[in-house]
N, C-alpha and C positions, 0 to 999 in steps of 0.2 A: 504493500500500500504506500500513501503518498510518505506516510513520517517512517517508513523505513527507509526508503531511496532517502530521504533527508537524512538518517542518520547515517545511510552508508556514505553518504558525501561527505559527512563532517569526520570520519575513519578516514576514510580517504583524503583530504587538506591536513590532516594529522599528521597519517602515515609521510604524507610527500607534500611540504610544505611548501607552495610557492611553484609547483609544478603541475597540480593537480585542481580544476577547479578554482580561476583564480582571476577577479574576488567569489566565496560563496556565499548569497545571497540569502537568507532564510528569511521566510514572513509568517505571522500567523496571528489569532487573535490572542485579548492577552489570558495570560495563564496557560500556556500551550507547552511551553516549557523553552522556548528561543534562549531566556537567559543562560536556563540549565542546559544548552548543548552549547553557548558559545562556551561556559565553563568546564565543560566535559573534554571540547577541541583543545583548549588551552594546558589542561593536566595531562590531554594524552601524548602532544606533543612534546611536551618537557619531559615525560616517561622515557619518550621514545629518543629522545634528542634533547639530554637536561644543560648544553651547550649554549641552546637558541635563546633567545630574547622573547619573552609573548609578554606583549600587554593587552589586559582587558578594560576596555571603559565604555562609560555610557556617552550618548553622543549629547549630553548633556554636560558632565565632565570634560569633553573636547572642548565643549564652545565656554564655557567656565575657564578654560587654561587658556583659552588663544582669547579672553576677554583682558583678562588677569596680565598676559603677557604683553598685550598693546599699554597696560594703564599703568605697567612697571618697566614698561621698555626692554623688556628681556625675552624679545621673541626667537631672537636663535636660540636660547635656551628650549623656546616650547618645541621650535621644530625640531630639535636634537631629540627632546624626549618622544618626539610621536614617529619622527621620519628614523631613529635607532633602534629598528625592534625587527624580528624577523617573523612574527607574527602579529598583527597587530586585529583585536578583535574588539565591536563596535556595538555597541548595544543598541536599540531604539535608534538608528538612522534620521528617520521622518522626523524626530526633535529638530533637526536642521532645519526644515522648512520655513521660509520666509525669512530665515536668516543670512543675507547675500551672501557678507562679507567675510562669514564661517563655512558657508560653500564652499568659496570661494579658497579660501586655505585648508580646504577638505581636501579638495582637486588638486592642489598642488600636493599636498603628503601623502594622496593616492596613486598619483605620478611618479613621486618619488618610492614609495616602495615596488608597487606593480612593475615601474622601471627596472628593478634591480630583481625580479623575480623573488620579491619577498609577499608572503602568503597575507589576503586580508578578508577579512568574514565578518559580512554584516549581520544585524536582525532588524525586522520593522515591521508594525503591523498591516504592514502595506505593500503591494509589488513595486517596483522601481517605480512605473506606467504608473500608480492610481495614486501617489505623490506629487500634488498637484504643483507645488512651488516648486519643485526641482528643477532647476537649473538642468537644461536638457543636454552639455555634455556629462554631466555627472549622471543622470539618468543612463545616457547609452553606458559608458563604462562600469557603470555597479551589473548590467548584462552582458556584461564583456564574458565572463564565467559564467558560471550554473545558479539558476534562481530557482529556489523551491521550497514550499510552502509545507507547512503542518496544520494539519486539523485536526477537531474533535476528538477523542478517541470513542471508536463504540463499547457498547454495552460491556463485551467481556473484557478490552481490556480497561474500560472505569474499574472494576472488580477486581481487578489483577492489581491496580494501583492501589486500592485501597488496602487490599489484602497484604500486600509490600509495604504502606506507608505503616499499616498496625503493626506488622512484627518488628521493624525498625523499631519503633516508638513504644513498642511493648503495650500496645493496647488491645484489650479482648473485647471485643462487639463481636456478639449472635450476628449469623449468617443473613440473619433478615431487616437487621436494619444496614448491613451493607448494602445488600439487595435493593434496601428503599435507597439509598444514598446514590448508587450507582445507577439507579431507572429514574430521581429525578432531577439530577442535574449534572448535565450531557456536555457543555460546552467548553467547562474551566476546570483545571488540574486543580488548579488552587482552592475554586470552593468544596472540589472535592473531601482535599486534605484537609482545609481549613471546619467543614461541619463534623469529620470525624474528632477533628482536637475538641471540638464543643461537646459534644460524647464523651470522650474522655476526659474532660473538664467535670463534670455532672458525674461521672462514676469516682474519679479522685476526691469530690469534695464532699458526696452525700455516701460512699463508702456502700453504693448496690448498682446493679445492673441494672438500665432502664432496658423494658419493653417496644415494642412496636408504637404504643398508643403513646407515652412517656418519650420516644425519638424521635417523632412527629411535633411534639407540643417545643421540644428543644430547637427545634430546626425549622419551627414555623414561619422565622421572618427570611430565610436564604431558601427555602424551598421554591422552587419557582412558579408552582401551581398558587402561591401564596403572593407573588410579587406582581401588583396589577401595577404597580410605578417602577416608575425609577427613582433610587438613590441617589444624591447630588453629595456631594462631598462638604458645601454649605452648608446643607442640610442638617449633615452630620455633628458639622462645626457647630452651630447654631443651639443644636441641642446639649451637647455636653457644656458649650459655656454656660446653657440653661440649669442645668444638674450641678453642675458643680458653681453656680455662682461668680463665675469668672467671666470678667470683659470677653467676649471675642478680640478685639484686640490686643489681649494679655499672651491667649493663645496662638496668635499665630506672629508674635513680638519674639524676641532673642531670651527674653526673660529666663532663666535656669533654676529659678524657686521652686522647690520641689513639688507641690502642688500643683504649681502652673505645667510642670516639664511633664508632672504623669499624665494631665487630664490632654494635654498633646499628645503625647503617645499615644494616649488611649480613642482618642481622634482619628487617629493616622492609622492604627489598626481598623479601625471600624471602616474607616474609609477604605482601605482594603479588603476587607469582608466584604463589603457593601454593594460595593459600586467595581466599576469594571474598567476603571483608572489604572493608567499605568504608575510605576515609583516617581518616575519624573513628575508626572503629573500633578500626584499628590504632594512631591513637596513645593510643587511650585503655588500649589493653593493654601500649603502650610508657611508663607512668608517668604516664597521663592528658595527653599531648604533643598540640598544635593540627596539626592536618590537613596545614599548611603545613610545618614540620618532616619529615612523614613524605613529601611530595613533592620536599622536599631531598633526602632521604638515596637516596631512589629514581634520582632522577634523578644523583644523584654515583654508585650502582654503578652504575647503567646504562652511564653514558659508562667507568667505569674496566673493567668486564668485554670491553669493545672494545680495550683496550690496553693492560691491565696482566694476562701469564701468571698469578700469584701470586692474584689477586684470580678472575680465569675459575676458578682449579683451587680454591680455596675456594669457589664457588658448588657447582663438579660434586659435592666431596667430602662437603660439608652436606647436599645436595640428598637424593643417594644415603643418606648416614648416615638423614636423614630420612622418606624411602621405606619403610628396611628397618625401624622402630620402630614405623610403624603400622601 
């Protein structure tokens, strides 16, 4: 199927880097897992060749360093660090758009590696083509190489994933609420994983296994038979500044008072639950905050909703509050 040829390409730009497939192009929607194969490419080439150079960034990071680099005057520095790599891989591309003059020094450090037969792999939720601001020789050359997408996964392997992400995670869920997991919601890796942690949240902190009817009532606001709106990230914000009594301007302020910093976290996670935002996205609506911020915060409620009561029942009660406002 389509996400095996995608993954045989990125074995392949591994194995032969800069000779094979080159740029490889991958798109898909988000939660697909694009992040997780450029990072797959990048360890397995250093396995295979711990010699090479690979950097990973987001193309939001890119245009962050050649910003940084015009306002300090040290752009031979950024081009040393982007144009010195013998893999260089790109997360979220489409971040570019309508940004000329980051194009524009895209083009030229894509010249300059392509030039040299060094290996570069993109991802974007988009084909080159349906990227509508790109600059049209950057378009042809991201199809100079192999462009190819990932989709959904079907039913068995939702189930396969879930079943791998529980023993990983050492969580036991009945066969039947995986079953309900994987028949209703088809199109994202992440909410997959993400309503199984909510299960495991609920068994770590009430100490029993919920049922069928008890896994539904957990899972009622991400189930998608459940979702006649959509989630706005605003939304989101809106409400936790509501709950927790804080400005919205507090929260999305540099502020690091620890009240303020959790009820952001706890923002930026729901907004990842929630809505179908990319990292970039989200921390651009959290006070223009780098990708990598917004994967902290995620990954701090995650592990705390597994073992702190106080933090699980702030998740339900937002969620809920949330639900009922759209």
């Amino acid at each position: 199927n389509s996400n095996r040829f995608a993954c045989t390409a990125c074995l392949a730009v591994s194995e032969k880097p800069g000779k094979t497939y080159n740029p490889l192009f991958i798109y898909g929607g988000v939660g697909l897992g694009k992040t997780h194969l450029l990072h797959a490419i990048g360890q397995y080439t250093l396995q295979l060749y711990p010699d090479k150079i690979v950097k990973y960034v987001s193309a939001e990071r890119f245009l962050n360093d050649f910003i940084n680099s015009l306002r300090y005057k040290n752009i031979f520095a950024f081009k040393e660090n982007y144009r010195n790599n013998d893999v260089l891989l790109v997360d979220d591309i489409h971040f570019l758009e309508d940004k000329e003059a980051s194009q524009e020094e895209f083009f030229h450090t894509f010249n300059a590696l392509h030039d040299t037969n060094r290996q570069i792999v993109l991802s974007s939720d988009r084909s080159p083509k349906n990227i509508s601001t790109l600059e049209e020789r950057l378009r042809s050359r991201f199809e100079w190489g192999l462009v190819t997408d990932i989709t959904p996964p079907d039913l068995e392997t939702r189930l396969a994933i879930l079943k791998k992400y529980s023993e990983r995670e050492k969580i036991s869920v009945p066969d039947d609420i995986l079953n309900l997991i994987a028949e209703k919601i088809t199109s994202n890796i992440r909410e997959l994983e993400g309503s199984l942690t909510r299960i495991a949240a609920f068994t770590s902190l009430t100490k029993s296994k919920p049922d069928l009817v008890i896994a539904k009532n957990i899972l009622k606001d991400i189930l998608p038979d459940d979702k006649e709106h959509k989630t706005s990230i605003l939304t989101i914000i809106k409400e936790v500044s509501k709950y927790f009594s804080i400005p919205i301007n507090d929260i999305l302020s540099a502020k690091r008072n620890k009240f303020i910093s959790h009820a952001r976290q706890l923002a930026m996670y729901l907004s990842r639950d929630l809505t179908s935002s990319s990292l970039p996205r989200i921390g651009k609506s959290f006070g223009d905050r780098d990708h990598s911020t917004v994967i902290y915060a995620i990954s701090k409620i995650a592990d705390l909703i597994k073992t702190d009561r106080d933090v699980y029942r702030q998740i339900q009660e937002i969620t809920n509050k949330i639900k009922t406002s759209i």
